[in-house]
Structure formats: C-alpha cells, structure tokens
C-alpha positions in Angstrom: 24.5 -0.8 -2.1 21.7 1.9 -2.0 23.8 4.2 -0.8 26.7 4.0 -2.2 24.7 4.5 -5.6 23.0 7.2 -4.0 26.0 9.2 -3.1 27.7 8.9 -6.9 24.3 9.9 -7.9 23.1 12.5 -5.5 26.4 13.9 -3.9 25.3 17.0 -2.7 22.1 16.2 -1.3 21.4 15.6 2.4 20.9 11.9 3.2 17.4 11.9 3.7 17.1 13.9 0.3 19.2 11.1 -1.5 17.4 8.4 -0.1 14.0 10.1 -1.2 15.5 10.6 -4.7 17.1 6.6 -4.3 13.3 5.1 -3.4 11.4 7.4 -6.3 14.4 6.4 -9.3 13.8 2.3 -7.8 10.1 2.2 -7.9 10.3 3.9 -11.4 12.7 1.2 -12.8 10.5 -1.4 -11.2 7.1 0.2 -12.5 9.0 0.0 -16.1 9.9 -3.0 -15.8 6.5 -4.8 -14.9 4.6 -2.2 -17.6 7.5 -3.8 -20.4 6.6 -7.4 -19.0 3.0 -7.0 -19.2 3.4 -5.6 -22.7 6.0 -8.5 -24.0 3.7 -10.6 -22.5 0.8 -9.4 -24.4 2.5 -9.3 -27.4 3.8 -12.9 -26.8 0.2 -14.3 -26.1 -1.0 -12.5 -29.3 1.2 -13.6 -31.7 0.3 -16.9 -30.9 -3.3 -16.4 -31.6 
C-alpha cells in the first residue's frame, strides 16, 4: 500500500526518493497523532480534577 500511495503522491520521483518522502510524511502523521493523544489526554485528566 506504501507504494502505491507513494506513486500518486510522488510520481516523478525516483523510488528511493519517494520512499524517503513516504517514511518522513508517516512518522509525521504518527508524531501528530501521539502529540494530539497526549494533549486529549491531558485535557481529559484535567477536566476531571
């Protein structure tokens, strides 16, 4: 699935370029995603207080 997302996103990019540009856009998601869960969490455990 990587790479198929990679190539609609990327086309013109040499494979190793597009899977550079596929691993840097996943661990950004994943960073946001953990930072928003930490937050919502926060927010969750402070609201309760």
């Amino acid at each position: 699935m990587t790479l198929s997302l990679g190539k609609l996103l990327y086309p013109n990019l040499q494979p190793d370029q597009r899977q550079r540009e596929m691993h840097v856009l996943l661990t950004t998601l994943l960073t946001g995603l953990i930072t928003a869960g930490i937050i919502a969490l926060v927010m969750i455990v402070m609201g309760k207080k």
